[in-house]
C-alpha positions as CSV (number, residue, x, y, z in Angstrom):
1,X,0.0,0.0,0.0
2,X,0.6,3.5,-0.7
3,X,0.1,6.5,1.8
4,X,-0.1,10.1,0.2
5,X,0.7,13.4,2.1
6,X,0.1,16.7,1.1
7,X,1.9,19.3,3.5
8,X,1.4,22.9,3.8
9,X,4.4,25.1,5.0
10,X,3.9,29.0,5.3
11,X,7.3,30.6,4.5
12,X,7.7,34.2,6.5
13,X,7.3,36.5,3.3
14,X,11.0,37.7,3.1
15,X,12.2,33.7,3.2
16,X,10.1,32.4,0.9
17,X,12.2,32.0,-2.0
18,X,14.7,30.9,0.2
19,X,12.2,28.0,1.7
20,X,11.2,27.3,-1.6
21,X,14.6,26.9,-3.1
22,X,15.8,24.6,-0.1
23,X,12.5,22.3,0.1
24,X,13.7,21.9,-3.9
25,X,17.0,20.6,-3.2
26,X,15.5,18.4,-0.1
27,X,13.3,16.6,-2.8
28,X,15.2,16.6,-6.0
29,X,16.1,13.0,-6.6
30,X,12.5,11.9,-5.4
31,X,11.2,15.1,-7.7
32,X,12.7,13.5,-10.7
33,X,12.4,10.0,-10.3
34,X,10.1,7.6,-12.6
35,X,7.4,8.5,-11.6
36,X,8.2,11.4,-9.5
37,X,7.1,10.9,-5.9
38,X,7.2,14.6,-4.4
39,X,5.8,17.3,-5.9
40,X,5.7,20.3,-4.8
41,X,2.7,23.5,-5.7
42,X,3.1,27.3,-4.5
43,X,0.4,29.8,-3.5
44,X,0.5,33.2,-2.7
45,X,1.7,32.8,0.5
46,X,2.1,28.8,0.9
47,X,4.5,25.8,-0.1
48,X,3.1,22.7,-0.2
49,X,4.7,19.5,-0.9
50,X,3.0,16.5,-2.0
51,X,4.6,12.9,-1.1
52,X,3.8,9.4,-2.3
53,X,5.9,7.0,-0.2
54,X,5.6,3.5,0.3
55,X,3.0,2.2,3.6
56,X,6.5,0.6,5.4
57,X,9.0,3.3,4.7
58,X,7.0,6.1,5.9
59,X,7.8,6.3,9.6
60,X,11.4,6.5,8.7
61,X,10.6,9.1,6.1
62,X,8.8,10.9,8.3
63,X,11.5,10.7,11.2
64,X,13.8,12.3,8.4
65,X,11.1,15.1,7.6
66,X,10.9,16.3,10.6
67,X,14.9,16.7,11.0
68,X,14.8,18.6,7.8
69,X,12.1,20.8,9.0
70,X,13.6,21.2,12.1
71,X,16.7,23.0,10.4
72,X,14.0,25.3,8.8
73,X,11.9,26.4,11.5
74,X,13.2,29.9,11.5
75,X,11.7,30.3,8.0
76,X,8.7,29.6,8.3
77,X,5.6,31.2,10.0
78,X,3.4,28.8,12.9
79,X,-0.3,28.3,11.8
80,X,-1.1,28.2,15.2
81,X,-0.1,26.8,19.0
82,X,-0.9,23.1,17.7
83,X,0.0,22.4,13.9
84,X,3.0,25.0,14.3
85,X,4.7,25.3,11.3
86,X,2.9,22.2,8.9
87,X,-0.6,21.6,8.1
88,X,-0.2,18.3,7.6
89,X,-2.7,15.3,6.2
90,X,-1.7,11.5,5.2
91,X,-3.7,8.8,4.2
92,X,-3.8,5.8,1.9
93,X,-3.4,5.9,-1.6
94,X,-6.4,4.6,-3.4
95,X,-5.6,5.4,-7.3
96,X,-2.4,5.7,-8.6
């Protein structure tokens, strides 16, 4: 099985190419793999990755996320007290 995650990351304005250019180089080889499994989307104010990983690989690419993210905290805005600086959602994969 697959799981899916879309993730939502509010750069502060001023780092946002910054953020943008550094969650880039976090994803590139998945980005270009066959069949790419990040992809990422931009808003006016918002980042947001999309990830296809496998069902028994994702805790351990999670783990790795969140060390990543932690070394990017100061670029990014909080959404509030509990979600802080994601807006997270996973589930399964249904069509792919």
């Amino acid at each position: 099985m697959k799981k899916l995650s879309i993730i939502r990351f509010k750069p502060k304005p001023e780092c946002f190419d910054e953020f943008l250019a550094s969650m880039k180089a976090y994803a590139k080889d998945r980005a270009i793999s066959n069949p790419p499994t990040h992809l990422l989307m931009t808003t006016k104010d918002e980042v947001i990755g999309v990830v296809i990983r496998d069902d028994d690989a994702i805790s351990e690419s999670m783990k790795t996320g969140v060390n990543w993210l932690d070394q990017q905290r100061h670029l990014l805005q909080e959404y509030n007290e509990v979600d802080r600086h994601t807006m997270p959602v996973t589930g399964d994969l249904v069509e792919y």
